[in-house]
C-alpha positions as CSV (number, residue, x, y, z in Angstrom):
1,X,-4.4,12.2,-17.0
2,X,-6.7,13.6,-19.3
3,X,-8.0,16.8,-19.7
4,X,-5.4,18.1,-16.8
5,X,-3.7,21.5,-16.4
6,X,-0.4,21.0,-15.9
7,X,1.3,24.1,-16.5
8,X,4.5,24.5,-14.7
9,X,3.9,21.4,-12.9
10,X,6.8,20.0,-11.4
11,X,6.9,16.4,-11.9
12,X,11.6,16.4,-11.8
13,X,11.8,12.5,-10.4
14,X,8.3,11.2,-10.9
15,X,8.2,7.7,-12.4
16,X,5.4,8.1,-15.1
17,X,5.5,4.2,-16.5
18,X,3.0,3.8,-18.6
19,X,1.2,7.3,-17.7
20,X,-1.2,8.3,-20.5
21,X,-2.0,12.5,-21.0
22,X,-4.7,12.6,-23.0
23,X,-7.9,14.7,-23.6
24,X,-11.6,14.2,-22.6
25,X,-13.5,13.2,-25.3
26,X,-16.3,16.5,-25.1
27,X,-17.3,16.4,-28.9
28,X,-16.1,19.5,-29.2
29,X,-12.5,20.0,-29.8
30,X,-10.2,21.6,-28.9
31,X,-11.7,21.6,-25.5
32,X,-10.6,19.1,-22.6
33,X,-7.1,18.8,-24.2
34,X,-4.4,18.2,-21.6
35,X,-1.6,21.2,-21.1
36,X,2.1,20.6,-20.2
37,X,3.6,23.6,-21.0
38,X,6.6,24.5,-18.8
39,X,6.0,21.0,-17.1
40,X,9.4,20.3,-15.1
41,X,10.9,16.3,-16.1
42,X,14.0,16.6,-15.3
43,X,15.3,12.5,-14.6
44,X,11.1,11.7,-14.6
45,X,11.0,7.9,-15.6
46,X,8.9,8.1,-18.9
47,X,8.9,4.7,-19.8
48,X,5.6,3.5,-21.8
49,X,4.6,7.1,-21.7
50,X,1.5,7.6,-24.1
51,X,0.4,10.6,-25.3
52,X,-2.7,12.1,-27.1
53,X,-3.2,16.1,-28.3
54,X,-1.0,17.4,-24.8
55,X,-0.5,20.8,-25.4
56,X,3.0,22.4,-24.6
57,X,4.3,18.8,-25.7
58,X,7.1,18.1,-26.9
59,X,9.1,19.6,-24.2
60,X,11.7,22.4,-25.6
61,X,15.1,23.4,-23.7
């Protein structure tokens, strides 16, 4: 997933093996950076889980 809004996005059981949030390479940064802030995980499998710039990451309780 790169480039994604994924604000408040609920994603509570989703198995994410080997997922990668990433940006889009524009030439420009910081544009095309993916955003997880408030993005729900709650027993998410996040196994292999690769991540590049994600904004909102890590996740805070």
């Amino acid at each position: 997933m790169a480039g994604c809004d994924l604000t408040g996005a609920d994603l509570r059981e989703a198995d994410l093996t080997g997922a990668r949030f990433g940006q889009v390479r524009t030439g420009m940064p910081p544009h095309g950076l993916t955003n997880a802030t408030g993005i729900q995980l709650e027993n998410a499998v996040l196994r292999d889980l690769e991540l590049d710039q994600v904004i909102g990451w890590p996740i805070t309780k």
